[in-house]
N, C-alpha and C positions, 0 to 999 in steps of 0.2 A: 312522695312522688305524685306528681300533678294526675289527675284523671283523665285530662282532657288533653293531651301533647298535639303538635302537629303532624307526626302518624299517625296517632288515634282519627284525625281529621279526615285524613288522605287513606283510610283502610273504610271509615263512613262512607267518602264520596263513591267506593267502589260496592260496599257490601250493598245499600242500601237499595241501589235500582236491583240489585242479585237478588235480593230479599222480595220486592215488591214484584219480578219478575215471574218469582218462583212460585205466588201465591196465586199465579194464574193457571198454573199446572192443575193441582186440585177443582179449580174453578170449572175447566175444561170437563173434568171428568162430572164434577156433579151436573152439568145442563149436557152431558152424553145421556148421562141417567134418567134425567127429567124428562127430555124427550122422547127417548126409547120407550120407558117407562109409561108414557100414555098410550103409547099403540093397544090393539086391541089384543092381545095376546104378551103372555109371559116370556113365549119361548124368545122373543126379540130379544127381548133383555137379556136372556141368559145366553144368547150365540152372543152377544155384544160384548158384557162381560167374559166370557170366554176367550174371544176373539182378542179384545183388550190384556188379554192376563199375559196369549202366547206370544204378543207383540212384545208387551213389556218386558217379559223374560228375554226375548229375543234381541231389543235393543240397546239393552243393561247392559249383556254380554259385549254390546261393541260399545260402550260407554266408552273404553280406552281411547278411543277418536279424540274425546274430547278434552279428556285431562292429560293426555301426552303432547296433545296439541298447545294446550296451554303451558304447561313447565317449558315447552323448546321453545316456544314463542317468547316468553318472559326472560328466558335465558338470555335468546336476540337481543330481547328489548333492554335489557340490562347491561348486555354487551356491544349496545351500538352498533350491532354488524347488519347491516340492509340483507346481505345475502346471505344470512344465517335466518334472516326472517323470512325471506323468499323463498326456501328450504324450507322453514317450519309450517310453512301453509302450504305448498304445491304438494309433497309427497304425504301428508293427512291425506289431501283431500284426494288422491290418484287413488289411494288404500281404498278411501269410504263410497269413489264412484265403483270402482271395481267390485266391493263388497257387495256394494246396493244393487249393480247387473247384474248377479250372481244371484243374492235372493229372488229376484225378480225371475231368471230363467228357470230356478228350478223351485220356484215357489209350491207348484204346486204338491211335489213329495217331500216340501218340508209343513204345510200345511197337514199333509192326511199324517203325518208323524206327530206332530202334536195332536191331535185333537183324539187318535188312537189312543196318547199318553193318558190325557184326560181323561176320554173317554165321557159315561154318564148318558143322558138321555138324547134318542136320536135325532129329533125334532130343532132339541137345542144346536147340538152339531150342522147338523143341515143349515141354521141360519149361521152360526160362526163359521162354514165356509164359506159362504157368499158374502161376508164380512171382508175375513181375510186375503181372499182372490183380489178384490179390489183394494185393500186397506196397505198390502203390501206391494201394491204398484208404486207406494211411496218411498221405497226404502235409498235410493239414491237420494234421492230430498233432505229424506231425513240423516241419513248420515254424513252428507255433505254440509248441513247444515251445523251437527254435532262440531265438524271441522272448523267451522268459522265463526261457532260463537266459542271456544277454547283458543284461537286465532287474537280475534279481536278482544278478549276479555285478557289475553298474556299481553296485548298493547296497552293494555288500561284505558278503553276505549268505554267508559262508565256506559252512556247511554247505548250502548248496541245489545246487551240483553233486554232491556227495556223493547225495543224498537222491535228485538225480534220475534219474544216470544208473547210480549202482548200485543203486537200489533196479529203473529202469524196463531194466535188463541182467539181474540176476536174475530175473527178471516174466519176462523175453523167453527165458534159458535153460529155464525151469523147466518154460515151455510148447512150448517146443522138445520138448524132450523126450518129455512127453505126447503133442503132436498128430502127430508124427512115428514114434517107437518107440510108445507105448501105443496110438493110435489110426489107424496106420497111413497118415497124411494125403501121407507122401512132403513133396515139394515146395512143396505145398501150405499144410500144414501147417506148415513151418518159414517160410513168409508168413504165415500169422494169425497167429503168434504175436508175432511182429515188429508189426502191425495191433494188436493187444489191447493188448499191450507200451507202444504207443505216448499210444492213448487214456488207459490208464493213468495214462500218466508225465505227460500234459496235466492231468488233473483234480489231480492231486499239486503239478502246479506253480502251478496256478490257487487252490491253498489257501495255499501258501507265499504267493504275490505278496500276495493278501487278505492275510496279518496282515502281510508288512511295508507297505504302503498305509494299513495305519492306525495301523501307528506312526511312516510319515514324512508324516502330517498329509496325506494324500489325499484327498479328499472323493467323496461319489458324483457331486456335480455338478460338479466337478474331472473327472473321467473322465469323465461325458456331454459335456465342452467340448471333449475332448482330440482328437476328429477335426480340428479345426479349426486353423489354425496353419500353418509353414510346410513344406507338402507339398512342394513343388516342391526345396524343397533335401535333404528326407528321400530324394528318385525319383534326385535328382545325386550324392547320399554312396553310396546301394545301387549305383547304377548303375556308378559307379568301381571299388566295390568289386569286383563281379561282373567288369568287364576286368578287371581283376587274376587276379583267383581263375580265369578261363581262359586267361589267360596260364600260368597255375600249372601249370592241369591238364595244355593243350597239352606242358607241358616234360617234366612225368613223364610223358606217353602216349609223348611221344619215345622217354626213356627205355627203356619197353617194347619199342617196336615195333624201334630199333634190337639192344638184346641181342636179338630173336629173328633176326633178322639174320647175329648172328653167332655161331648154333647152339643145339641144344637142352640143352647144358652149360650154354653161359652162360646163357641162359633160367634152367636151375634154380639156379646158381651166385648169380646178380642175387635171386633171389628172397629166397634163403637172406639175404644180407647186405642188402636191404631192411628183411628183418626188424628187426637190429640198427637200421638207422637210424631206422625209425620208432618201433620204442622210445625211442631218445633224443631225438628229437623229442616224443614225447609228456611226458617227463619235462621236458624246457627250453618246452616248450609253459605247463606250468603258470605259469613264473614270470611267459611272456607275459602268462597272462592278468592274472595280479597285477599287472603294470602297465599294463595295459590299465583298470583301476579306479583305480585311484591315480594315476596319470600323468590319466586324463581330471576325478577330483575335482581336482587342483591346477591343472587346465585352466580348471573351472569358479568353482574360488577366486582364480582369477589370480594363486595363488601360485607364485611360481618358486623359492624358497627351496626348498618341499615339494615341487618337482618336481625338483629337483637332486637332492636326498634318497634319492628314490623310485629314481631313475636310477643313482646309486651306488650304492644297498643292491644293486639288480641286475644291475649288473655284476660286484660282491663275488660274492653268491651264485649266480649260473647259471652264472658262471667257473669256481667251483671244482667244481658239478657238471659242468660239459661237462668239466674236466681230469679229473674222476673216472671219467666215461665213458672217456674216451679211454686213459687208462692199463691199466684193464679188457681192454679191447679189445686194447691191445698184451702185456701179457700174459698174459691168460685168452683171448683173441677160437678159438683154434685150439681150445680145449675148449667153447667157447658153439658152433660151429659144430657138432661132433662131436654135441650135445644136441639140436641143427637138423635133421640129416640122417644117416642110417648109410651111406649110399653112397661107397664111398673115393673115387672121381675126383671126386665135388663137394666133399667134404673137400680133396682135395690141390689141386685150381680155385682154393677158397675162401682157401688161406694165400697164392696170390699177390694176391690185391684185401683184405685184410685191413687194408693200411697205410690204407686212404681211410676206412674205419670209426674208425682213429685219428684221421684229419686234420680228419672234418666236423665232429666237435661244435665242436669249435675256433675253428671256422670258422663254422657254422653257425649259434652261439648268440646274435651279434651283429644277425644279420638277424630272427627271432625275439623279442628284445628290443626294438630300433626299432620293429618291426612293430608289439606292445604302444602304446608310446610314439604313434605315427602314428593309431593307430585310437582312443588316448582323446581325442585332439585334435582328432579326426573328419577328418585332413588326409588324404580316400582320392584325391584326385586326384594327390599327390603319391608316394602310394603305388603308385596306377595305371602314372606313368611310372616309377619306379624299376624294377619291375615288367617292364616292357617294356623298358629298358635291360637287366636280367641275361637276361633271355629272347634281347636280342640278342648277347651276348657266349657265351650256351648254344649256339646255333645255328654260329655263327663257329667254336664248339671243336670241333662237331661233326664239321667237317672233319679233322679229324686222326686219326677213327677206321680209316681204311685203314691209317696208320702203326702206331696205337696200340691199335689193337683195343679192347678191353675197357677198357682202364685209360683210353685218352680218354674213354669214355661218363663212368666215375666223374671222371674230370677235368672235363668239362663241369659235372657234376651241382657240384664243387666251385667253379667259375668263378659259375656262377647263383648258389647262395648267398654268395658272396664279394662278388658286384655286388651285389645287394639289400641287402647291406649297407653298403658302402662309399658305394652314393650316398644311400642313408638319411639315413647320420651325414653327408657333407657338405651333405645340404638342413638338414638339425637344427642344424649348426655355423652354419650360414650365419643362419638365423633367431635364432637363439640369439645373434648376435656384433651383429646389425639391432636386435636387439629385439623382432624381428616375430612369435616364438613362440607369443604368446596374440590374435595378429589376428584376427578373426573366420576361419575357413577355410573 
């Protein structure tokens, strides 16, 4: 079998802006840090970082915007219906404005709720509210936007995450920088810009959506119909999704809360090699999303043929990048670390956890893949319980860490993605061998 097919082609042309896209996310947050970080005081940094933590907890949760948005979108797109597509962008996006007015009104008692959660020194707090009071005047942006890059990425519209998130990352460094160092905003300041950033990146993507809506035969009275339809299973697909997506979060808070547990090495040691993984998660992320389009068009076409297709091309290619990670790792990992941190004991910490940054892409890339697969199919309730399966096999492994200290945390973390995967592919084999694959879900 060839390596290089014309799916393999056509799942490149889409991961690869995904990929270079996503490497801006991290980017963002190191020149947060750089900046912050030079002000005259610590506590900056730690309301920011704080402030940063309860967002992202916060936004994760309504991720479901964006991958429910994508499988009905790809479905449309697969099934040639304008008004199935007119549908899968207006009623996302009614959810994520309505969402985002609702943060925004009662921002303030979901702010002192978190930061109580957290809690820790008052100083720090005091600047992560002055963070978040502003940071989350963007939540309509931001979740609207969630809506139309899942939109535009189910059309297979390659360059619109490109467009969005490094044009609306740049926007966001640029003014970082001004309202912060040039105009002295502090804290503040690295929230508006984040706020500007965002509004931004909405009216950008509210252009793009406009020209493809009129060239996949949209109508304006297409789109005034499109509230209408079936809500009730759009509130069951988000709703599954979101269990999921806190099953997620709960597992890496674990994660946290146990290495601080077992000292403030491992603390820094965990961080350090976080790093790597989420790097490679972000790179094996893209091919997700590539079939999270393509798997939900052949959904939509009731083609199984092209969905076989789409399925090998990606297993071909996110295999030989997760073997590419992982070799890296094994033999560069001890000088990526050295680039991470100058302090010799988390250097010399860091080469004994080094083997599990080998073993996850390995591991990992399978679950990430399915994921793609499950979300164009819109099957989140199945996703849901898989979800809850490796969550329970995390928590069981848990127990080993008096034994195994460290190396069980990364063990567990290995067990969670090794279960999302493995019950993935046997719900997939099992529909796939039924027939039952393209059943309504």
């Amino acid at each position: 079998m060839p390596l290089f097919t014309s799916s393999d082609k056509a799942l490149w042309r889409l991961a690869l802006p995904m990929i270079f896209s996503n490497i801006t996310v991290p980017l963002l947050g190191l020149v947060d840090t750089a900046v912050i970080g030079h002000l005259d005081s610590p506590v900056f940094l730690g309301g920011v970082a704080v402030g940063a933590t309860a967002t992202s907890f916060l936004f994760m949760l309504l991720l479901f915007l964006r991958m429910s948005t994508t499988g009905l979108t790809a479905q449309a797109f697969g099934a040639k219906n304008p008004q199935a597509l007119a549908r899968a962008l207006i009623q996302p996006l009614l959810l994520a404005l309505g969402a985002g007015v609702m943060i925004v009104l009662f921002r303030t008692p979901l702010i002192e709720l978190a930061l109580h959660i957290v809690g820790g020194n008052d100083a720090v707090l005091v600047q992560a509210r002055r963070f978040l009071e502003i940071r989350w005047l963007s939540a309509p942006a931001s979740l609207a936007n969630l809506v139309l890059l899942g939109w535009l990425l189910g059309v297979q519209y390659a360059r619109a995450p490109v467009i969005l998130l490094v044009v609306g990352n740049i926007l966001n460094i640029a003014l970082d920088l001004w309202l912060v160092m040039g105009l002295h905003m502090n804290v503040q300041g690295a929230a508006l810009a984040t706020v500007i950033a965002e509004y931004a990146t909405l009216l950008i993507g509210l252009m793009m959506v406009r020209k493809v809506l009129h060239l996949r035969g949209v109508s304006l009275d297409m789109l005034k119909q499109a509230w209408r339809g079936n809500v009730r299973r759009l509130l069951a697909l988000n709703r599954d999704i979101m269990l999921r997506s806190l099953l997620l979060q709960l597992c890496f808070g674990a994660i946290t809360v146990s290495g601080a547990r077992l000292g403030s090495d491992i603390i820094a040691v965990n961080a350090v090699l976080m790093t790597l993984l989420t790097f490679t998660a972000y790179a094996l992320d893209g091919f997700a999303y590539a079939v999270e389009a393509h798997s939900g068009q052949a959904y939509g076409a009731r083609d199984g043929s092209k969905l076989l297709d789409v399925w090998r091309a990606a297993c071909r290619q996110s295999g030989i990048v997760a073997l590419l990670f992982s070799t890296v790792y094994a033999l560069a990992g001890e000088h990526i670390v050295a680039l991470l941190t100058s302090l010799p004991q988390i250097q010399l910490l860091a080469d004994r956890y080094l083997i599990w940054q080998v073993v996850l892409p390995l591991v990992g890339v399978w679950c990430y893949l399915l994921d793609g697969m499950f979300i164009g199919a819109t099957r989140a309730a199945e996703m849901r319980n898989s979800m809850a399966v490796a969550a329970g096999g995390f928590a069981l492994t848990l127990f080993a860490l008096p034994v195994l200290g460290n190396h069980g945390l990364w063990l567990a973390l290995t067990v969670f993605l090794a279960l999302r995967g493995l019950s993935l592919s046997l719900i997939w084999r099992r529909h796939w061998r039924e027939g039952t694959w393209f059943a309504r879900s």
